[in-house]
Phi, psi and omega in degrees: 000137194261176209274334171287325163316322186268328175290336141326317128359268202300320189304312183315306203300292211259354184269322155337279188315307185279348141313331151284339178290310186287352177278349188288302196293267182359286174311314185313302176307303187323277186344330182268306195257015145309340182290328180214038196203150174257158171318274164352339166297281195297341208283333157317300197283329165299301188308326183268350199270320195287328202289303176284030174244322179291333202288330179297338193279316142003272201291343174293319186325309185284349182287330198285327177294325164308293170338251185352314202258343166322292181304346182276309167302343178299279179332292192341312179281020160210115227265326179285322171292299160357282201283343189289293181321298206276332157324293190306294162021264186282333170309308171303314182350294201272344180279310184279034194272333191276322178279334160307323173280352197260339191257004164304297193313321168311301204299299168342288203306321201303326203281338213247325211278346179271002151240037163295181184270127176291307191229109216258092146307121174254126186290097209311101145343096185315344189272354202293281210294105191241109170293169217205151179279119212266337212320318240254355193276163195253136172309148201234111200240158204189102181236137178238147181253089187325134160058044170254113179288133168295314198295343158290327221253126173287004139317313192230025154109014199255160208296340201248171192277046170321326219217001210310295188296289197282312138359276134320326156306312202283338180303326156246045181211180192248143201235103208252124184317327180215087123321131197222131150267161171310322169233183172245035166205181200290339199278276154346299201305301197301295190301353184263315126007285191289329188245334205070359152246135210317170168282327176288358173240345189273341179075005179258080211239342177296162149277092165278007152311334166297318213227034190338130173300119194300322188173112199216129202269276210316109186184143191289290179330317176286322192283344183264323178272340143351299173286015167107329216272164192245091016106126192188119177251132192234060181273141190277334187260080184345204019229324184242037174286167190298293183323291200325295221261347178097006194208041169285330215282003195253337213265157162240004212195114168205101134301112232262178221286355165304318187295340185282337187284133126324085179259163222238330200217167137319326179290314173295322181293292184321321208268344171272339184273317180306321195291348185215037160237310187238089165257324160339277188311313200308327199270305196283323160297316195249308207293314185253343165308138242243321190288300210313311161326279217276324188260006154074022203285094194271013170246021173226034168264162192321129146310347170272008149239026163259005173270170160254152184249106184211150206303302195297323183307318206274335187303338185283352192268310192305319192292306193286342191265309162257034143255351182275304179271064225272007219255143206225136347311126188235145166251153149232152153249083187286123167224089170282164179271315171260168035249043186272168205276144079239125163300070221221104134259133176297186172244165035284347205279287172345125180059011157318309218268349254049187140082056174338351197180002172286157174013044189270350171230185164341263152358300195288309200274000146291328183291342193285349191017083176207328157347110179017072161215182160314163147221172157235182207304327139350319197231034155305347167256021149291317165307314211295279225281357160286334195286315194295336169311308161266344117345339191243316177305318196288342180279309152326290149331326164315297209291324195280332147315316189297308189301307172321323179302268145015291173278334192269322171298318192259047188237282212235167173289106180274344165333297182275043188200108186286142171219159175221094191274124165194170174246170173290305177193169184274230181192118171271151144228041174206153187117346178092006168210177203228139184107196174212178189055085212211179185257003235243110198229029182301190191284318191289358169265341178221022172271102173227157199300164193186058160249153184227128178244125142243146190265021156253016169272151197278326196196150168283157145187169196248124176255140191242027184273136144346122187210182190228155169317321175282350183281334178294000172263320168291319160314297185337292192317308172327288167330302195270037167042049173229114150024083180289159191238160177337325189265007174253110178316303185298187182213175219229122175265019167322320168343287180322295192295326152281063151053023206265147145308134165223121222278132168282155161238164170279155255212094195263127156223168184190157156225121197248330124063295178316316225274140155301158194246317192243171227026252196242005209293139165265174239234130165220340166264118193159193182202137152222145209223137174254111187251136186219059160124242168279338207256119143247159185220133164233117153238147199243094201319271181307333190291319182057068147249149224199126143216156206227126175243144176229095174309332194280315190275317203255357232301344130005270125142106207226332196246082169301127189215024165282327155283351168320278161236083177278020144294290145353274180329315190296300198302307194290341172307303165322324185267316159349262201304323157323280179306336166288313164330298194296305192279307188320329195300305171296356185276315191318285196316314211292289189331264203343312210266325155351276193315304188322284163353269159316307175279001151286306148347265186297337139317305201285016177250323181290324187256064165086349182266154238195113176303163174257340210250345161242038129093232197274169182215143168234098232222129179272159163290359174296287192345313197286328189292000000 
């Protein structure tokens, strides 16, 4: 058998092999993002995951062709074993001769479905947008610090000086102590921030970076911008970009979140844009491929850890943005990435804290496999010296806010400009496990800072009423002396910031994740924790486990005191189910009028009626959703 021949061989032989391998991965993946995508959706990302899945099958064929003909020529010198090799040979050949064309036919179809359009923008309808007279209104920065725990921030008591500068800021402004975010992670969290609703009603509880939302009108940015105000997001985390969440269509400014990355290389700035365009494919092919693992291949691992991530990129876009876009009132929406992780703080700030040269690059705190996973108790003093790692980001952070800070008074008129320093979700390094987006819903994942300076408020203070994460849109809305409307779950704590009564609520956080998005499905899977006064209930919904904490007595949470007092457990249990109750009611009511919806349409089109002002129309059901 000559050597082109036999590389011919190997290649049928192994884009076979690797084809099966991939409809195997194929179920698999689906089976996961079924959850929250429909096939039709999914069907790009597949096509193309396939087409760069043969070209690796390519390149294993020629190392395996190398392989072959070596051992074949060795086998040559026994005539008998020879032919016996080429026998097996021609024999796989010809049996998978049937799976080869079928699956050369995949691979065709795959080329035209795999740049089809993914994702169908839908355009805000201009009758929507009723500008509002605006001059008089004041600027609003909305800065979120990604994964910053209150429980850390020397602010809210914690032993090390993390925070010295915002700290000192915070004196004259209002400082409210016990903030709950909506999740423990960035997406859900954000998108709650951004709508003024829970996760169980906006439903973006998925990782949508994969699966972006297509258009999600209700969001405090389109409403602000309605009223006139110029609007501009400058995020550092796919995960909470304006695309991500469905709702850049509100933006005049959204860069998206790779330019905030430092790259090192041309290669990297591409493999981070593809990688947050096509992360289905990025992941499946590069990042999580089983080869790319095991062979330790690090420049096709998340770009983001061949970027430097650092605070100071996105504040200078910001900067550069209002002096080229002077025109006033403006909201930004600032979202930097730390101090979430990989804990890198440049220096000086590396190894302040101690323990001096431990888990000080890349390398160690990936290798450590402990990065948002369990640990166990053993290796708590590993966690400890991650933790001052991160402890030294937040500190970093400080510092590079005081320097924004700094520059933003000799920037723009703060007489008029409101700013709200809060995080997204918090960070554990206790509880057995490390990270956040976990099922796991203690205080250091959902405690997060919450100040606000504004210059018609009278005076500072620190307020210790429970308050929530959804409360931040309305307040806004409050601030700016605009109308809150009807779909924001929170309510606006201007009350607090003029020293006023405000009636306390229970306190909602949740991770839903497991749950379906589409279709009628209700929420049966998840963990969620309700805080009401001194009292929390963390409950876990399919496991139906309850544990009860008194933050005052415990703030730990160290003591389960639900047999304790099941008294307690019952009343908080009680608003949990209530309230799951109301959103299940609504995902069901929302299928249903879909449907109704829809199927009135297309009644009222088989006989003939006709819009008059647009004449025939044709329309799916997605339309009606």
């Amino acid at each position: 058998m000559g050597s082109w021949r036999l590389f011919f061989v190997t290649l049928r032989i192994t884009f076979v092999l690797f084809s099966l391998r991939f409809i195997r991965d194929a179920f698999y993946k689906w089976d996961g993002f079924s959850y929250h995508m429909s096939f039709r959706d999914f069907l790009p990302h597949l096509s193309l995951s396939f087409i760069l899945w043969s070209v690796n099958s390519v390149a294993v064929a020629f190392f395996f062709w190398v392989v072959i003909c070596l051992s074949y020529r060795i086998l040559q010198r026994y005539s008998k074993f020879a032919r016996l090799y080429e026998k097996i040979l021609n024999r796989l050949n010809s049996l998978i001769a049937p799976l080869i064309w079928l699956f050369i036919l995949f691979l065709i179809v795959a080329f035209p479905l795999s740049f089809s359009k993914m994702i169908e923008k839908r355009a805000q309808d201009p009758s929507d947008i009723q500008f509002t007279g605006a001059s008089d209104r004041p600027n609003i920065i909305l800065l979120i610090m990604d994964a910053l725990s209150a429980e850390d921030m020397q602010l809210y008591g914690y032993h090390r000086p993390t925070t010295p500068f915002i700290s000192k800021w915070a004196e004259s402004a209002i400082v409210f102590n016990r903030a709950y975010s909506s999740s423990n992670w960035t997406t859900p969290s954000t998108m709650s921030i951004m709508t003024g609703q829970r996760p169980w009603t906006h439903k973006v509880w998925y990782i949508a970076e994969s699966n972006p939302v297509t258009f999600y009108k209700d969001n405090l940015p389109m409403v602000l911008k309605n009223y006139g105000y110029k609007v501009y997001a400058f995020v550092q985390n796919n995960l909470a970009h304006p695309r991500t969440l469905g709702i850049s269509s509100a933006f005049d400014i959204e860069d998206d979140a790779y330019t905030f990355w430092t790259h090192h290389s041309w290669f990297v700035r591409w493999y981070a844009k593809f990688f947050t365009t096509r992360n289905i494919v990025a992941k499946w092919i590069f990042s999580e491929n089983p080869v790319v693992k095991a062979l330790n291949i690090r420049f096709l691992r998340h770009p983001i850890y061949a970027s430097v991530i650092r605070s100071e990129t996105v504040y200078e876009r910001f900067f550069e943005t209002i002096s080229e876009n002077p025109e006033q009132p403006f909201f930004a929406w600032i979202h930097v990435y730390p101090p979430h992780d990989l804990y890198l703080p440049p220096k000086p700030y590396m190894g302040m804290f101690g323990d001096e040269g431990k888990f000080d690059t890349l390398e160690e705190q990936v290798d450590s496999n402990l990065l948002h996973k369990d640990y166990q108790p053993q290796r708590q003093r590993e966690i400890d010296i991650l933790r001052k790692r991160y402890d030294e980001f937040i500190l970093y952070s400080d510092y590079a806010f005081k320097n924004f800070w700094s520059r933003l008074i000799k920037t723009i008129d703060m007489s008029n400009t409101i700013v709200i320093l809060t995080s997204d979700h918090g960070e554990s390094f206790s509880h057995g496990f490390l990270g956040h987006n976990y099922f796991k819903l203690y205080e250091p994942l959902v405690h997060i800072p919450l100040i606000i300076k504004a210059p018609l408020l009278s005076k500072s203070n620190r307020i210790d009423m429970p308050v929530d994460q959804i409360d931040i849109a309305p307040t806004i809305l409050d601030l700016a002396d605009i109308p809150v409307p009807e779909w924001m779950e929170g309510r606006s704590l201007t009350p607090l910031l003029e020293a006023k009564e405000l009636k306390p609520e229970p306190v909602f956080s949740m991770q839903l994740i497991k749950n379906h998005t589409i279709g009628n499905k209700p929420i049966t899977r998840g963990s969620f924790a309700v805080l009401e006064g001194d009292h929390k209930l963390i409950y876990y919904l399919k496991e139906r486990k309850v544990l009860l904490f008194n933050l005052r007595t415990d703030p730990d949470e160290a003591r389960d005191i639900s047999e304790k007092r099941p008294d307690i457990v019952h009343g908080l249990l009680k608003m949990v189910e209530n309230e799951l109750s109301r959103a299940n009611s609504r995902i069901l009511s929302s299928s249903t009028w879909t449907a109704m919806k829809f199927l009135i349409f297309r009644l009222m089109t088989s006989i003939g009626y006709r819009n008059a002002n647009q004449g025939s129309v044709t329309k799916t059901k997605e339309d009606f959703i």
